[in-house]
DRENLOSE-152160 format. One line per 8 residues: number of its first residue (from 1); their letters; for each residue y negated, z, x negated of C-alpha. Coordinates in steps of 0.001 Angstrom, whole numbers, plus 524288, in hexadecimal, padded with zeros to 5 digits. Layout:
REM DRENLOSE-152160
NUM> A> Y Z X ~ ...
***
This chain:
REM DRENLOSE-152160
1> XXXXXXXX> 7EF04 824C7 7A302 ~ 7EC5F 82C95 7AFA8 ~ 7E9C9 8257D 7BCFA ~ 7DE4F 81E62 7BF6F ~ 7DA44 81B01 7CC20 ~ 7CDAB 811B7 7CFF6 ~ 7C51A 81832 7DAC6 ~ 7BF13 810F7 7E404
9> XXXXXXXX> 7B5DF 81C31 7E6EC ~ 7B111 81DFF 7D9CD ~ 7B401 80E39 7D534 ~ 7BA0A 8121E 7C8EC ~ 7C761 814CA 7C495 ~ 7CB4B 8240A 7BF2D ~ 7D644 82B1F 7BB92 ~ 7DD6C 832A6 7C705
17> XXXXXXXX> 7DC2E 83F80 7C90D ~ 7E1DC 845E1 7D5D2 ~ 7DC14 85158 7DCC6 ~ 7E8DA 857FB 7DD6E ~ 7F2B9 8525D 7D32F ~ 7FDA7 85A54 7D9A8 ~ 7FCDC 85256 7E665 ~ 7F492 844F2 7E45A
25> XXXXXXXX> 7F051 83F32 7F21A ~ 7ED21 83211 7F55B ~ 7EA55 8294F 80179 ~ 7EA10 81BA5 80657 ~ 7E759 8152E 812EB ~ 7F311 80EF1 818A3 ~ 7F3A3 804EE 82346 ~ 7EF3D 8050F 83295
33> XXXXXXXX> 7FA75 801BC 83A18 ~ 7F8BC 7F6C1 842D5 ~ 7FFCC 7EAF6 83C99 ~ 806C0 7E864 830B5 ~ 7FFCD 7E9F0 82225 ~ 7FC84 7DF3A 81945 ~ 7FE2E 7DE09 80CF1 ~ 7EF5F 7E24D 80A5D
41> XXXXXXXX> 7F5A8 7F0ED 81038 ~ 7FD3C 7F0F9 806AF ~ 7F7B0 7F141 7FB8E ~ 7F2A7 7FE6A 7FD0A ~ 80059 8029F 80011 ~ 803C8 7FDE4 7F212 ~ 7FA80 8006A 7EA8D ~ 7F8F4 80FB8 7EE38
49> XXXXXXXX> 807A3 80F9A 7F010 ~ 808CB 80CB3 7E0FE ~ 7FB9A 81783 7DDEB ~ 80534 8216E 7E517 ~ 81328 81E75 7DD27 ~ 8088F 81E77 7CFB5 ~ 80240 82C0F 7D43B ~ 81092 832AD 7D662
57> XXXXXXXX> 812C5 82EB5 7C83C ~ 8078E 837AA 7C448 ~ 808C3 84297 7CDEA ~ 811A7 84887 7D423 ~ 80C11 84ACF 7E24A ~ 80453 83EA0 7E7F0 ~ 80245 83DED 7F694 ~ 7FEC5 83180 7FB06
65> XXXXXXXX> 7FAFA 82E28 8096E ~ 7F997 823F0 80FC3 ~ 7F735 82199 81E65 ~ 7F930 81A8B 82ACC ~ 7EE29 816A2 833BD ~ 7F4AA 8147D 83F6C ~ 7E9B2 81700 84A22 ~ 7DEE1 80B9F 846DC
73> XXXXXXXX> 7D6DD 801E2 850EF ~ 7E042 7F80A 84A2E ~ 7EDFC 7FECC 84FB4 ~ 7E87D 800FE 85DDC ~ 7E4DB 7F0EC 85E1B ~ 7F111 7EF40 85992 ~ 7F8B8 7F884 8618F ~ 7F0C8 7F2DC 86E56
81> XXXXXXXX> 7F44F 7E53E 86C2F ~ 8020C 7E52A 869C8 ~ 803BB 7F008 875B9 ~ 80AED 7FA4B 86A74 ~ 808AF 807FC 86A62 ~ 7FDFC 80CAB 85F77 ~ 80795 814FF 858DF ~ 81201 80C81 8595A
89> XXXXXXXX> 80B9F 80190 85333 ~ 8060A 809F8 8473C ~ 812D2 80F46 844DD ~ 81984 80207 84553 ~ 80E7D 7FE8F 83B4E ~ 80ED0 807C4 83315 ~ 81DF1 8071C 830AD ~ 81BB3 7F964 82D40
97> XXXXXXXX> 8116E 7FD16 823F5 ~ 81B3E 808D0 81D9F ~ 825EA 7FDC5 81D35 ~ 81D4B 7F33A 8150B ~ 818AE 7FD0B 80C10 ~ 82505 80184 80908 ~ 829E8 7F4AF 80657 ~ 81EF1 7F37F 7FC96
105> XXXXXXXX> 823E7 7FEE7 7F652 ~ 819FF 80879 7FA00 ~ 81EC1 816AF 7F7DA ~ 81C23 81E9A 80652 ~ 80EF7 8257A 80537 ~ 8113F 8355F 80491 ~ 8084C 835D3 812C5 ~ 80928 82AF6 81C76
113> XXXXXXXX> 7FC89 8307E 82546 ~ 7FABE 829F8 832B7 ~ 7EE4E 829AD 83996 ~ 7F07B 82FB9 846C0 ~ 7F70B 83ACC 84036 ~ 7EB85 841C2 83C3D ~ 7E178 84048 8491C ~ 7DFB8 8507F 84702
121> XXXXXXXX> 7DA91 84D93 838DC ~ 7D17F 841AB 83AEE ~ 7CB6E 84A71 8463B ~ 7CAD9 85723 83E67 ~ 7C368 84D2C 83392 ~ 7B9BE 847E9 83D7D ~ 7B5EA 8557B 83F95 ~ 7B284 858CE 833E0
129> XXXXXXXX> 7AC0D 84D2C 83231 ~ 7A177 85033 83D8E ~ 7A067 85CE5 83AC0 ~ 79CBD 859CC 82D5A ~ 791FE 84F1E 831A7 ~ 79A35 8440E 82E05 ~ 79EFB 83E51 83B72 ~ 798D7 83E47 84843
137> XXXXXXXX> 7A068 83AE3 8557F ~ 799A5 830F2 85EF8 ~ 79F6C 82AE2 86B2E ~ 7AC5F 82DF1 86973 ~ 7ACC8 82A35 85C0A ~ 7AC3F 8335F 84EC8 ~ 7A50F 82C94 843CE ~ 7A2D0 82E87 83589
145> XXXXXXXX> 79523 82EE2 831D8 ~ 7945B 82702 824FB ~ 78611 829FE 822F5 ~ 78ABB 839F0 821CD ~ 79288 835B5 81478 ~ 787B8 83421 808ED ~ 792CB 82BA4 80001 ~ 7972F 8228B 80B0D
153> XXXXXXXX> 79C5A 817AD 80505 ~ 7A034 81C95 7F628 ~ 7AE80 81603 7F7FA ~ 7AA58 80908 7FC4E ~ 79C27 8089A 7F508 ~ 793C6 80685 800F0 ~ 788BF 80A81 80696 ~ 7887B 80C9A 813D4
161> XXXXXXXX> 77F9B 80206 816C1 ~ 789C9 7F9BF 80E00 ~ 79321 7FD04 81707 ~ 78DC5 7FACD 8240B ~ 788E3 7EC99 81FF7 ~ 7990D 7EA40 81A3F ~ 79FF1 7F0E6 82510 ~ 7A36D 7EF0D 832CB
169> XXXXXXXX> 7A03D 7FC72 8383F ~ 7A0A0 7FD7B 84861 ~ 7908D 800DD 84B6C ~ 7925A 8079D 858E7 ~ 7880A 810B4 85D7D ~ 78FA4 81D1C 85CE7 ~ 78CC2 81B51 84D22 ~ 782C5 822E1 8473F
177> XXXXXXXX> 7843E 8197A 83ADB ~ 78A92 80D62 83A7B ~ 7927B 80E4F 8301D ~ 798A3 81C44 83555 ~ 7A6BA 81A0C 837A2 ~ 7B0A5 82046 841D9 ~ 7B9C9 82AA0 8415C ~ 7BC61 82C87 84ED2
185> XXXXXXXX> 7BCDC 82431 859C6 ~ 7BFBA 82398 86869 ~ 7CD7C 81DA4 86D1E ~ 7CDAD 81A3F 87AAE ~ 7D775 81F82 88377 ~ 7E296 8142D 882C4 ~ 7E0BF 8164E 870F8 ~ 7E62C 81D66 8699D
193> XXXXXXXX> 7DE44 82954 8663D ~ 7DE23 839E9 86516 ~ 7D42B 844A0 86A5F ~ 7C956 8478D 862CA ~ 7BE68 84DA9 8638D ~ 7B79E 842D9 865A9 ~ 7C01E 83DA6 86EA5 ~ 7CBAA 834D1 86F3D
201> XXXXXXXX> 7CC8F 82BFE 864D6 ~ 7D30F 827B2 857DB ~ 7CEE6 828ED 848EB ~ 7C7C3 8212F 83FDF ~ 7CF20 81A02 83610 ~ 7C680 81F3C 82B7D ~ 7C818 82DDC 82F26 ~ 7D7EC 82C39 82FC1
209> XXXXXXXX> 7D94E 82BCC 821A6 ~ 7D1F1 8357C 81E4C ~ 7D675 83EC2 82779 ~ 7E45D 83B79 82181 ~ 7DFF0 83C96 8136D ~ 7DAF1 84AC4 8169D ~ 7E82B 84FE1 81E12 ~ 7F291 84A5F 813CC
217> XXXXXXXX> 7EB84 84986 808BF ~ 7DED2 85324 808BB ~ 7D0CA 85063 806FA ~ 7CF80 849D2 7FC0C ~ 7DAD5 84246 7F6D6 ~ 7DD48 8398D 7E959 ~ 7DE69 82C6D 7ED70 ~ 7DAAC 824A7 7F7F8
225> XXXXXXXX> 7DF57 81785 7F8CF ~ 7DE2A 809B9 80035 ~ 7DB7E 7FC3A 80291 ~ 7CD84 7FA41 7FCD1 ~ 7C9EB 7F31B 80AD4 ~ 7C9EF 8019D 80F28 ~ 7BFCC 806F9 804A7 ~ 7B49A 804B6 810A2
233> XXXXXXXX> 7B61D 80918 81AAF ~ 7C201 8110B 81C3A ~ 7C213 817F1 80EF9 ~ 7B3B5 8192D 80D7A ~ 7B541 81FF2 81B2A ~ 7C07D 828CF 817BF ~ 7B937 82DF0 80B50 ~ 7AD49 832E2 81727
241> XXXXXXXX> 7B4BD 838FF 81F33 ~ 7BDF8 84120 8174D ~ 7B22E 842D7 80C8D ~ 7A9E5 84760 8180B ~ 7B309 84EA7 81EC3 ~ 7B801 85658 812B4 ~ 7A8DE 859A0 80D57 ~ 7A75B 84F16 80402
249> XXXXXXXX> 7B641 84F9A 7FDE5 ~ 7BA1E 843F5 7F832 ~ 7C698 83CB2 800A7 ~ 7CBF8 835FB 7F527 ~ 7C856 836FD 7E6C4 ~ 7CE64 8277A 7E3F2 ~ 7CC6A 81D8E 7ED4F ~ 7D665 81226 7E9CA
257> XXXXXXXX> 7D4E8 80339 7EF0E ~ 7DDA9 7F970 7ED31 ~ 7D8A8 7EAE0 7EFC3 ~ 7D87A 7DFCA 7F944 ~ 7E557 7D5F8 7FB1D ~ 7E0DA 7C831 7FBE4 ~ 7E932 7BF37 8033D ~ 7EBAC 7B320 7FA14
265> XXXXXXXX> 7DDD2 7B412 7F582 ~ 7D7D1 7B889 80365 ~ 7D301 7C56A 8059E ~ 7DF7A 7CA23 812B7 ~ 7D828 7CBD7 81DB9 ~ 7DAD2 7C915 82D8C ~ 7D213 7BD81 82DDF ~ 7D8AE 7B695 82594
273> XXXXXXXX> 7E4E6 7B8D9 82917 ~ 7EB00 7BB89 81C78 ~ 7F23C 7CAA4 81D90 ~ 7FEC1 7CB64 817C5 ~ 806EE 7D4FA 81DF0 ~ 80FF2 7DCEF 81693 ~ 81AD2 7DBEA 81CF2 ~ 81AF9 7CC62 81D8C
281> XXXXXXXX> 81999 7CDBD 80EF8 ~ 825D5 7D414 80D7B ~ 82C90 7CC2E 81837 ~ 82996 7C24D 80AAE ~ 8290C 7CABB 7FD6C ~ 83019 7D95A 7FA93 ~ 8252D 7E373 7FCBE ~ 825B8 7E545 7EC2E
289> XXXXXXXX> 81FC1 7D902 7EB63 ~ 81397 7DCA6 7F2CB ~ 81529 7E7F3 7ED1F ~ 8136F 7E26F 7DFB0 ~ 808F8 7D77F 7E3AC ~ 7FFD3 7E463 7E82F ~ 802EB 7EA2E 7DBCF ~ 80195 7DE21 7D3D1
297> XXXXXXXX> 7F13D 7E047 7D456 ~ 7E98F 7EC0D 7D284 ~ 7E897 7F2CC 7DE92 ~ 7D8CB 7F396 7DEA9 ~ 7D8D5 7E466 7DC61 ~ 7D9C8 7D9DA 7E77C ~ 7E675 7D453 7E9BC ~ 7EB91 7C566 7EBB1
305> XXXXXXXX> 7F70D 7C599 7F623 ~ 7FCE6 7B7C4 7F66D ~ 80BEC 7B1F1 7F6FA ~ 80A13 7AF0D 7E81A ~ 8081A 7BBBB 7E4A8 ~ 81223 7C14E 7ECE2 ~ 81BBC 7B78A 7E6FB ~ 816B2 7BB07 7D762
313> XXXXXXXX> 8190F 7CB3A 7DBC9 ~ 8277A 7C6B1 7E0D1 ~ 82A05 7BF89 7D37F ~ 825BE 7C919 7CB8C ~ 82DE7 7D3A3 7D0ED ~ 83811 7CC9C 7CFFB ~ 835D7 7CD26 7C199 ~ 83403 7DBE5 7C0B1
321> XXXXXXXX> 83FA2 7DE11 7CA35 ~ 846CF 7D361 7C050 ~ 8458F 7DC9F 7B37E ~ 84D42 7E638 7BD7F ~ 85916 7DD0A 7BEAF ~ 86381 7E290 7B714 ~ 85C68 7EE9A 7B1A4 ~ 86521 7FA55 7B586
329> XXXXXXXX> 85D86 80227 7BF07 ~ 8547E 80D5D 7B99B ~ 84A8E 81966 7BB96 ~ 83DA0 815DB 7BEC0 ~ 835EE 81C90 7B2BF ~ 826F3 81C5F 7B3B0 ~ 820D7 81AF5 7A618 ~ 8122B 82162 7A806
337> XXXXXXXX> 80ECA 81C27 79B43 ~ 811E9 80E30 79DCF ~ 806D9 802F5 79EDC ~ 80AB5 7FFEB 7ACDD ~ 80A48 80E5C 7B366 ~ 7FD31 80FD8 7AABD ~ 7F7DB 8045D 7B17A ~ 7FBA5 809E7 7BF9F
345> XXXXXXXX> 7F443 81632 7B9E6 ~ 7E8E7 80D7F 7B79A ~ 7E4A5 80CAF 7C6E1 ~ 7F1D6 806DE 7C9FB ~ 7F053 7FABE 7C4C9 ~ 7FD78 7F523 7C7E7 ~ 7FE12 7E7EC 7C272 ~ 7FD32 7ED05 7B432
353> XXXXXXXX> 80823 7F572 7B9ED ~ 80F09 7E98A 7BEF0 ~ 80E7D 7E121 7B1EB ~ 81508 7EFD6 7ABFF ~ 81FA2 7EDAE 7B2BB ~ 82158 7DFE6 7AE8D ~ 8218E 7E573 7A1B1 ~ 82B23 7EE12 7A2FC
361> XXXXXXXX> 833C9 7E594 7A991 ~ 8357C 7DC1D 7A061 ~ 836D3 7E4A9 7941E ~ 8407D 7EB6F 79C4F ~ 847E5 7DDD2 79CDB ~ 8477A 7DC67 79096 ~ 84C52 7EA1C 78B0F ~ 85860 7EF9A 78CA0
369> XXXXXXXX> 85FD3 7FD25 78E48 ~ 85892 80928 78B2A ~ 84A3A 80256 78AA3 ~ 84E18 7F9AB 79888 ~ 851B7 805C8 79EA9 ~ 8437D 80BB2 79CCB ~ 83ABF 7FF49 79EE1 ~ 8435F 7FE49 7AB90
377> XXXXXXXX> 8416F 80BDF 7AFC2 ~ 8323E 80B88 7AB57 ~ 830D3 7FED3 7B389 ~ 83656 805A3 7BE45 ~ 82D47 811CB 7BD29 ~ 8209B 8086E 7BD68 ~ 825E4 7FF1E 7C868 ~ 8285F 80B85 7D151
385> XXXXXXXX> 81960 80F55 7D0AC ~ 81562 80317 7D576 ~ 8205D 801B0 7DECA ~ 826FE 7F69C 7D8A1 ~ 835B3 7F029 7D3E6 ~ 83A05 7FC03 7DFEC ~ 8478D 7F34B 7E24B ~ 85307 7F0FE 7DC16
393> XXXXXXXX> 851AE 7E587 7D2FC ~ 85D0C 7DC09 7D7B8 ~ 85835 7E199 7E683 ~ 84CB1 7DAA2 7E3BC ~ 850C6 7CE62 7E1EA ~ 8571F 7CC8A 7ED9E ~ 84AC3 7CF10 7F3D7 ~ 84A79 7C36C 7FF27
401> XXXXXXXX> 83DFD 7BA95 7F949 ~ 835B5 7B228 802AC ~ 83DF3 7A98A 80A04 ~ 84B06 7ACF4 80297 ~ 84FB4 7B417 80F4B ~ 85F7F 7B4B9 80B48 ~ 863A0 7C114 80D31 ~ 86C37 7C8A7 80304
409> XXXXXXXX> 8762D 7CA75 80B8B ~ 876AA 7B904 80C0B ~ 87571 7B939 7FC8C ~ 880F3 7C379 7F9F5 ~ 88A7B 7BB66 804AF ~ 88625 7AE88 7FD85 ~ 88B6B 7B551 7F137 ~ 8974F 7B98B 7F574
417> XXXXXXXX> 897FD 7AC2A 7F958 ~ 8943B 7A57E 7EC6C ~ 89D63 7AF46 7E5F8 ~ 8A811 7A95E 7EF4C ~ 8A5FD 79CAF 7EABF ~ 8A78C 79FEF 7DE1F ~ 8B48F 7A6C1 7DF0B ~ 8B82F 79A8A 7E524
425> XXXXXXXX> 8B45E 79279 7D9B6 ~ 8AAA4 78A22 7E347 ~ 89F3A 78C25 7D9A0 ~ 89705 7818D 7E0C7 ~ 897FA 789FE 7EC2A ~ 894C2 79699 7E4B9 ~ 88973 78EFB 7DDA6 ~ 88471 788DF 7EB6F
433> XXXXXXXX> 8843E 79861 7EFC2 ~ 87AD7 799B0 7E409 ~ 871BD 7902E 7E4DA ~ 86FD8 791F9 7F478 ~ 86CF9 7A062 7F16A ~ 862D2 79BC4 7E68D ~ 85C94 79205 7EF40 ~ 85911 79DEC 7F7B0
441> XXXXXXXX> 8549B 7A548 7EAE0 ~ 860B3 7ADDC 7E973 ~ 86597 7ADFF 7DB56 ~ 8738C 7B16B 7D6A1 ~ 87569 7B750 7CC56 ~ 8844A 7B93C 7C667 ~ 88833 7C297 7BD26 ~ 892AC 7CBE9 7B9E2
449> XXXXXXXX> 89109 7D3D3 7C3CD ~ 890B4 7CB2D 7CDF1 ~ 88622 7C170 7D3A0 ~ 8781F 7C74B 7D7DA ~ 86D1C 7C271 7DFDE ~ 85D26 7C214 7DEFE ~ 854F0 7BB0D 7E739 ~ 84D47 7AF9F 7DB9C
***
């Protein structure tokens, strides 16, 4: 089976088929950095994280980019009110947003674009833009004229009328249409802001992207991918101005969305309060847990976020991470022609990929030698692509859970301790060191070799 991906363009899935097998390009909107992301931020991050490790298993040259908005309306507030520097604070930001990611396992994109990097480019594409009838300056501002785009609206499926009545869209008189949206606008002298030739100003957060698709990745790239809250407006206005600015070419030939995360049942939104930030989350689980949770639904579906299912993802790896225990270590060893990397072939539908691995954990518990070797190894191969069981197996169960906040460094003295005791034939004292360390969910567990430690 080949790669099938499900186009939000053309609302039907179809087998994959780059424009340049020998160097496949895709792109997805990161974060603007003004605060820290939630966990609705990251799903993205997953999701097209895991599309990228499942394309390098099919060709040998994928470029994946994805960028950093870090001049926005939102950062200058932001910037203003805590009295920080505008640069400072987006590069504080977007550290923090490289650190959580990586802690969910995300591989680091091929091209980390940022915004203000590429002024020259979003100017050169305004350009081109009015000269080709498409954009019109007014006021100090540059604006797209929607009306000069006949298909409008194909992404999202509205008319423009459709869209006016759904959207809030700033009316102001320098408008010819309503509905026109900016690419340029005026900064005043205390902003941020570059010379243009319509002034001093800053970009449109529309025209950013596409100005970065075009420089790293060219004008029409394979795969575009995001949140599905961006399908209107910010990709419906990328695919206008880089389709208008490049005579009619296409800016992405699959347009992937992955869902909404609902907060315990409620939509996450400001008003009510409910965000979970990724970085409290992991002050609370390992990032593979979130990890797993985003992966534990398809990616176009919407998502439940709650404590419970947190708590299931944590128990269940410890069940894949507990067919580990013991195994002698291996070669990851991708099987193409197993059920579980089909179904990641099958528009990456990751929880038939998920129950795989259950599979072949416990038939790898249960065989031995030669045969354990390979299930191990082709467990291994299918948990890499999805960015999974990436610690050492006895590692993870010392993982510190919830409020279980003894360090290892307390566990191994009370050990040494315990083992003490027992050269001193005081066995209630060496039994006393056990139970304390079980009543703060630290087992011991004696063998030959010694006694070990996991966290129950």
């Amino acid at each position: 089976m080949s790669l099938a991906l499900y186009n939000s363009l053309t609302r039907r899935k179809a087998p994959f088929t780059p424009l340049n097998p020998e160097r496949v390009t895709m792109y997805v909107c990161g974060p603007t950095v003004y605060n820290r992301v939630h966990i609705g931020n990251a799903r993205p991050a997953v999701v097209f994280d895991t599309l990228f490790r499942l394309l390098q298993t099919q060709y040998s040259n994928v470029v994946y980019a994805r960028n950093i908005t870090d001049i926005d309306d939102k950062i200058m507030n932001t910037a203003a009110a805590s009295g920080e520097d505008i640069s400072e604070l987006s590069t504080r930001f977007a550290q923090a947003y490289f650190d959580d990611m990586a802690a969910l396992n995300c591989l680091e994109p091929s091209i980390i674009p940022y915004a203000t990097q590429h002024i020259p480019e979003m100017i050169s594409m305004i350009e081109r833009l009015i000269a080709k009838g498409h954009a019109y300056s007014a006021d100090g501002h540059v604006l797209f004229a929607v009306q000069s785009m006949p298909n409008y609206g194909a992404l999202s499926g509205r008319s423009l009328e459709d869209m006016l009545a759904g959207a809030r869209v700033e009316v102001a008189e320098y408008k010819q249409y309503a509905g026109d949206f900016v690419l340029w606008k005026p900064s005043a002298d205390h902003e941020p802001g570059w010379q243009s030739p319509w002034g001093y100003g800053r970009p449109g957060w529309h025209l950013e992207c596409s100005a970065m698709i075009e420089k790293h990745l060219g004008e029409t790239i394979d795969i575009h991918g995001g949140g599905q809250d961006l399908i209107f407006p910010h990709h419906e206005n990328e695919i206008a101005q880089s389709c208008c600015a490049n005579d009619g070419q296409p800016v992405a030939r699959y347009w992937l969305h992955n869902g909404f995360i609902n907060i315990d049942g409620e939509k996450m939104s400001k008003s009510l309060g409910n965000f979970r930030m990724v970085n409290d989350l992991l002050k609370q689980y390992p990032g593979e847990v979130l990890r797993y949770v985003i992966l534990s639904s398809h990616y176009r579906s919407e998502q439940n976020f709650g404590k419970e299912l947190l708590d299931s993802a944590w128990r269940s790896l410890d069940s894949l991470y507990g067919y580990l225990r013991g195994v002698p270590a291996g070669t990851a060893k991708l099987n193409k022609a197993s059920a579980g990397y089909q179904a990641l072939l099958d528009d990456l539908n990751s929880p038939v990929a998920i129950s795989e691995l259950y599979r072949l954990g416990k038939e790898m518990h249960a065989a031995e030698g030669e045969q354990q070797a390979q299930l191990r190894d082709e467990l291994l191969g299918l948990s890499d692509i999805m960015g999974l069981l990436q610690q050492d197996a006895d590692q993870w169960f010392k993982n510190i859970r919830g409020d279980q906040g003894i360090s290892e460094a307390d566990i191994e003295a009370l050990i040494v301790e315990r083992q003490q005791a027992k050269a001193n034939k005081d066995y209630t004292g060496a039994d006393k060191v056990r139970q304390d360390l079980l009543d703060q969910g630290v087992v011991l567990e004696d063998s030959r070799e010694g006694t070990s430690w996991r966290r129950s």
